[in-house]
N, C-alpha and C positions, 0 to 999 in steps of 0.2 A: 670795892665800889658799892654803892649803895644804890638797891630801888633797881633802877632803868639804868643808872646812866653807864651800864657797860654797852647800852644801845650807842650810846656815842662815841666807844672806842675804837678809831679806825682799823685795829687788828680783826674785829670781833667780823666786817665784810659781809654782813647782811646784806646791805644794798646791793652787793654783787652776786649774790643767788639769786633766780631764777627758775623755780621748780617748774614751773613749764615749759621749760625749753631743755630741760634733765627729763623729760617724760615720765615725771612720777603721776600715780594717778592715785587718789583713794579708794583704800580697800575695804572700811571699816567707821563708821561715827566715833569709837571709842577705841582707847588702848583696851578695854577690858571685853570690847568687841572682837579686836583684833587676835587678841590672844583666844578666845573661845574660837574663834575659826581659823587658827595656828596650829589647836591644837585638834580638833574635830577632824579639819583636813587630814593631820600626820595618822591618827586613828582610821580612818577610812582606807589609804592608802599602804598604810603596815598589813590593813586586814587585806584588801585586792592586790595587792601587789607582788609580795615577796611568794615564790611557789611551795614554799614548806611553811605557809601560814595556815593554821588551820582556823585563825579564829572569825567568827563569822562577825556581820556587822549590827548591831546593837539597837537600839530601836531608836534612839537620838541620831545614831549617823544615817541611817537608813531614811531617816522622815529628811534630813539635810540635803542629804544627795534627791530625795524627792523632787523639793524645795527648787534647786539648780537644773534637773533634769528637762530638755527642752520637750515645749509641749505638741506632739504630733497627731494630726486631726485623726481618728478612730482607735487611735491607741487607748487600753485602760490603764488607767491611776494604778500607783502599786510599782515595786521590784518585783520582776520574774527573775 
């Protein structure tokens, strides 16, 4: 098929998706966004998670989990 027209294949059942009613949401602008916080997340969680981890978290995960962390009135900026 050429260009588009597998748009017009009725196997192809486009028109019968619905991603908001699949409650997908967006996680990211970009694949290559998506994949930087795939992989930052697995890093963050490799390092807090598992109990024979020794390794500590990096100064990119660190400033991320910042980033996400909610903001609570008197509390100071910073991982304790």
């Amino acid at each position: 098929m050429e260009d588009e027209e597998w748009l017009d294949d009725p196997s192809c059942g486009l028109d019968q998706i619905e991603l908001l009613e699949l409650g997908f949401s967006c996680c990211a602008a970009s694949f290559a966004e998506f994949l930087y916080r795939f992989w930052i997340e697995n890093e963050i969680w490799f390092s807090l998670v598992p109990e024979e981890s020794n390794r500590p978290l990096n100064d990119l995960a660190r400033r991320y989990v910042e980033h996400y962390r909610p903001r609570r009135p008197g509390r100071s900026k910073g991982l304790h």
